[in-house]
C-alpha positions, -999 to 999 in steps of 0.1 A, spaced: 0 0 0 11 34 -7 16 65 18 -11 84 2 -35 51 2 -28 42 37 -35 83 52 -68 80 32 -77 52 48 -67 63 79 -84 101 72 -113 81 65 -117 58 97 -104 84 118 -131 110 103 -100 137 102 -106 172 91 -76 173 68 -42 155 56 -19 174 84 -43 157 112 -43 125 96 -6 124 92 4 140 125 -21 114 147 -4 85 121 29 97 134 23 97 171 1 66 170 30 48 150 59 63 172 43 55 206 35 18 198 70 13 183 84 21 214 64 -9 235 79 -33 205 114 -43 199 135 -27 177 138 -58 153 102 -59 153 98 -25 140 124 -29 111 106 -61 98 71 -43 105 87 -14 86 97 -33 55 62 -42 46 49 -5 49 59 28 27 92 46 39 73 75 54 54 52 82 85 31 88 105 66 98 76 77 120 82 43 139 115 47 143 128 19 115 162 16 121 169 33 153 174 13 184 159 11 216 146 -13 245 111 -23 246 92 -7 273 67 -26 290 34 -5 292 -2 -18 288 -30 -2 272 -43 24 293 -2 37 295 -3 38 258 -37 60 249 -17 86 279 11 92 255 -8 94 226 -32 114 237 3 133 253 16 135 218 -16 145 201 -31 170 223 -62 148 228 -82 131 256 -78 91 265 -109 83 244 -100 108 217 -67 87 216 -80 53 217 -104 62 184 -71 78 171 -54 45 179 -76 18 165 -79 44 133 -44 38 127 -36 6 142 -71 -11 120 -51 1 90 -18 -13 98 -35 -41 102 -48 -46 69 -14 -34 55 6 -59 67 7 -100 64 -11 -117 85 20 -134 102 37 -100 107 5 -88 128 9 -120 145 44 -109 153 30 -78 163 2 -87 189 19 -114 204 48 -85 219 18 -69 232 -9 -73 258 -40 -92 252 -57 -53 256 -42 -44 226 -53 -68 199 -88 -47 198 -74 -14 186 -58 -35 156 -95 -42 150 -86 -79 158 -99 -96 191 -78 -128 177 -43 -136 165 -48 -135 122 -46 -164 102 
C-alpha cells in the first residue's frame, strides 16, 4: 500500500478534518507503539509499509522495549496528540485497524503477540490472524 492510500484510509476511519491531522495522529500513533515493541520488530514491520510510516516508527533506530499496557499507551498518545484518553483510543484503533490490513497476516501475528491481550482490539482484531 502506498503513503497516500494508507492516510486515506486512515483520514477516512479516523473522520479527520484534513491530511496534516491525519498524518500527525499517524505519526504519534505509529511512534508511541514502536516504542512498546522491539526494535527488530519495528524494522521487519517497517519493511512491509511505505518509507514514510516506517521513519515515523523509528525503523532503524534502536531502543529497548518498554513494558506498558493499554491504558499507559492511549496517555502518551493522547500526550503527543493533544487529545483526551478516548480521543486517543479512536485515534489508535484508526491507525492501528489500517496497519493491520497493511501488513501480512504473520507479521500482525508478530506484532500482537509483543503486546498485551488489551491491545489486539485497537488493531481491529480480538484474535491472533490467520
Amino acid at each position: 500500500m502506498r503513503y497516500d492510500e494508507f492516510l486515506a484510509r486512515v483520514r477516512e476511519r479516523g473522520e479527520y478534518a484534513d491530511l496534516e491531522e491525519t498524518e500527525q495522529v499517524t505519526g504519534a500513533v505509529l511512534g508511541v507503539i514502536a516504542r512498546r515493541l522491539t526494535a527488530r520488530e519495528v524494522s521487519d514491520l517497517a519493511a512491509q509499509l511505505p518509507d514514510e510510516l516506517g521513519r515515523a516508527a523509528g525503523a532503524g533506530e534502536e531502543w529497548e522495549a518498554e513494558s506498558y499496557g493499554v491504558e499507559e499507551f492511549l496517555s502518551r498518545v493522547a500526550e503527543r496528540t493533544g487529545a483526551r484518553p478516548r480521543t486517543a483510543e479512536w485515534d489508535a484503533s484508526a491507525v492501528l485497524s489500517t496497519l493491520a490490513d497493511t501488513v501480512s497476516g504473520g507479521e500482525l501475528n508478530q506484532i500482537i503477540t509483543q503486546l498485551p491481550s488489551g491491545f489486539a482490539p485497537l488493531f481491529g482484531k480480538p484474535e491472533l490472524s490467520d
